[in-house]
N, C-alpha and C positions, 0 to 999 in steps of 0.2 A: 580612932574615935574615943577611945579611952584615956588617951592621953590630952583629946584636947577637952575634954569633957561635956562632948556631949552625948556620951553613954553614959549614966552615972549609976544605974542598975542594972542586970542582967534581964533580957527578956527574950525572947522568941519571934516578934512582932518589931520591925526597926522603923524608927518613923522617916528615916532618911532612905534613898532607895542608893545600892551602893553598884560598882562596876559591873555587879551580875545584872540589875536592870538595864544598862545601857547594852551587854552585850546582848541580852535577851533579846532586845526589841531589832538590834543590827540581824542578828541571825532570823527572828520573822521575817521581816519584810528584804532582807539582801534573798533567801532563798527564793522567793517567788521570781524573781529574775536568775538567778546564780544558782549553780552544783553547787550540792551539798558541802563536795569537798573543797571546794574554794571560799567557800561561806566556813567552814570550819577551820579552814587554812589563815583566812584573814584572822578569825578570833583569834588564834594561836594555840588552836589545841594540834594536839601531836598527830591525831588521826589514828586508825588503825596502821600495823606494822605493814600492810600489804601497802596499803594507802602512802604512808611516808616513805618507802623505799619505790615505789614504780609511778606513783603522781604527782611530778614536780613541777610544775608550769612555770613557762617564765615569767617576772613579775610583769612585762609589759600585760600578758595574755591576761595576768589577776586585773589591773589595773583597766585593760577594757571592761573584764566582767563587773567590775568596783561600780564604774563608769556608766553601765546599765543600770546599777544598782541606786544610785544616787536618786532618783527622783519619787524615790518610794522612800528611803531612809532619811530624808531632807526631812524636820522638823516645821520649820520655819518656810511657809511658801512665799515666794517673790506677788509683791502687789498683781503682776499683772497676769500670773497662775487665778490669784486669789479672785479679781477681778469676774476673770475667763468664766470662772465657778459658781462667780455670785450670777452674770449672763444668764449662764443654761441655767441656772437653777431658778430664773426668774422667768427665762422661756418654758421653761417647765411648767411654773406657775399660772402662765398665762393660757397654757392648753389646756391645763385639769380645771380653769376655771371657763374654758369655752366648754369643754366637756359637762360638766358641771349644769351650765345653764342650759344645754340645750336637753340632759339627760332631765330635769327640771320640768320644761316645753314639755317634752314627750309625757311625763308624768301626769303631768295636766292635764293635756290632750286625752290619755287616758282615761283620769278619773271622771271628765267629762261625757267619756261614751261608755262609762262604764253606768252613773247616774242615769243617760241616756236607757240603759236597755235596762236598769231599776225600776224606774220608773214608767216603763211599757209594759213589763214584768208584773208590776202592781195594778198595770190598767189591764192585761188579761185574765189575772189572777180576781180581781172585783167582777170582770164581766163573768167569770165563770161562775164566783159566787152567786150571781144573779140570776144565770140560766140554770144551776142546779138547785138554787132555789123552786124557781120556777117547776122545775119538775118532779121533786119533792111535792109540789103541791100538787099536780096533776098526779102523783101516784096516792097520794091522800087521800084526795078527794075522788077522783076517778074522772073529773070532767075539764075539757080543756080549753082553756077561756083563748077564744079566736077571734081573729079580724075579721074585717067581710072577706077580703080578696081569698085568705083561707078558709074559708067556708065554702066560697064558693068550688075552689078548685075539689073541696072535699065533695061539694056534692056533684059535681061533674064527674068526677071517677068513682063515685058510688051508682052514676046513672049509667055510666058506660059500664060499671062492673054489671048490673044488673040485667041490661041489654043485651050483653055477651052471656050471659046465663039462661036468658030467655029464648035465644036464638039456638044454643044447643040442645034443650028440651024439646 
């Protein structure tokens, strides 16, 4: 890099990414498929001394595990991978947005009967206001403004009250 110039200063920070990124990225994603030690055997490091004298696979054996490896370390996916992707992630789409509408519905429906018992709410809450009105004023004033039919029923069990009193004397 120095000699083609495109380091032209020293720095810490490289703006090109150089063979330690490619093997980086090989070794994530080959391990998730592949032992350790064949993922470490393909990069070409030496391994531990136990490791290089008793783990030596033949390469067909690496070349299967390679072989598994491939479709996670593949960069570039084939139109019809990419395709398959765009599908589900479109069938995806199209459930989040039934889900969606119908969680929506329910919402609705909700705040309809939620309104609903509001506003029943506010009409027992007035009626209350009314009748403890009302009683507020009968404890005020001490007299309790009646209808006939309650009038009557009072003076009917004030004459039977009277009656049964008269009869045990």
């Amino acid at each position: 890099m120095w000699i083609s110039g495109i380091r032209v200063t020293p720095s810490k920070q490289h703006e090109f990414k150089e063979c330690h990124g490619l093997r980086k990225y090989f070794k994530t994603y080959a391990q998730r498929v592949m032992k350790q030690a064949d993922v470490e055997r393909l990069i070409g490091h030496a391994g531990h001394w136990s490791d290089a004298a008793y783990n030596r696979p033949p390469d067909d054996w690496l070349i299967e595990e390679y072989l598994k490896a491939v479709p996670d370390l593949t960069i570039y996916k084939p139109i019809e991978q990419s395709q398959a992707i765009v599908q589900e992630l479109n069938a995806q789409v199209a459930s989040n947005d039934q889900e969606i509408r119908a969680l929506r519905e329910q919402n609705q429906i909700m705040n309809e009967q939620l309104a609903a018992v509001i506003e029943q709410q506010q009409h027992h809450a007035e009626n209350f206001d009314m009748k403890l009105a009302k009683l507020l004023e009968i404890v005020k004033t001490g007299s309790v403004d009646q209808d006939d039919a309650t009038r009557r029923k009072l003076h009917k069990w004030r004459d039977s009250k009277d009656d049964a009193t008269q009869t045990n004397n």
